[in-house]
N, C-alpha and C positions, 0 to 999 in steps of 0.2 A: 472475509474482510481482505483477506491478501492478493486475491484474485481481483477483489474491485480496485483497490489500490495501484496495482500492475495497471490497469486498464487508465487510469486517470492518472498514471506516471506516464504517458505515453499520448496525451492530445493530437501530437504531430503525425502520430501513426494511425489513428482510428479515427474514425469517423465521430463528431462531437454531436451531433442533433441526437446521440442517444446518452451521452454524461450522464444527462442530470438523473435520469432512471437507473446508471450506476450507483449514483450517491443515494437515491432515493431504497437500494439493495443494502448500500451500505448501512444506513440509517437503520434499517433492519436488524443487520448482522453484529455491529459491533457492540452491543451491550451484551454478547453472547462471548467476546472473548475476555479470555482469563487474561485478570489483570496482575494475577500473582507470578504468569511468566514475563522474569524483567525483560528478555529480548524481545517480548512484543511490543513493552512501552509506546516505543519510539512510532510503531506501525498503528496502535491505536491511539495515539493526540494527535498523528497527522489524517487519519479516518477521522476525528472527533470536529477537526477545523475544518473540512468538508461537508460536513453536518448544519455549522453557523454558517458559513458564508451565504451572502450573496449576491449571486452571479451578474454581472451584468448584463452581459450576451450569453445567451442559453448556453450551457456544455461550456465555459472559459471561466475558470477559478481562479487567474491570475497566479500568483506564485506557488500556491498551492500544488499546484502538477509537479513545480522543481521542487517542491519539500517531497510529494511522493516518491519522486525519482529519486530525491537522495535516501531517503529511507528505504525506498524498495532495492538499490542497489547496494545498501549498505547487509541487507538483508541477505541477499543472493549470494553476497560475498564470504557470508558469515555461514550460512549454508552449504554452500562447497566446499569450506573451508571443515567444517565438520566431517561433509562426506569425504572429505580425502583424510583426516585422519583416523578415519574410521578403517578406510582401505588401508591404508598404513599399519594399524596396528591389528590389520587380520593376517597384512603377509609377515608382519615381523616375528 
């Protein structure tokens, strides 16, 4: 799920004539993640709204892609931010 996400937070960088087979993985994946981790919440209702939509021009979800982007950034930030106090508190 987070891998497809990443890829549909990023329209401008990837080639779009293959999305909608993203979302169609997605569609797949996300009823497999745990919804009792609260930090995924956020990453699966923005999977879940790629799910309903639809597209007008093949691969273009409209605001969608900035809702991934905020969540997946919000994501990577929360992430690092673990891994560094993880190193933190191996050197302290």
């Amino acid at each position: 799920m987070i891998a497809a996400l990443e890829v549909l937070s990023r329209p401008v960088l990837v080639d779009r004539s293959y999305l909608d087979d993203v979302v169609a993985i997605l569609r797949d994946v996300v009823r497999y993640a745990s919804r009792e981790q609260v930090r995924l919440m956020p990453l699966i209702q923005a999977a879940e709204q790629f799910l309903t939509y639809r597209p007008l021009h093949p691969g273009y979800y409209g605001g969608l892609h900035d809702r991934a982007c905020k969540e997946m950034n919000a994501w990577d930030r929360q992430r690092l931010a673990d891994g560094w106090d993880a190193i933190r508190g191996r050197a302290a």
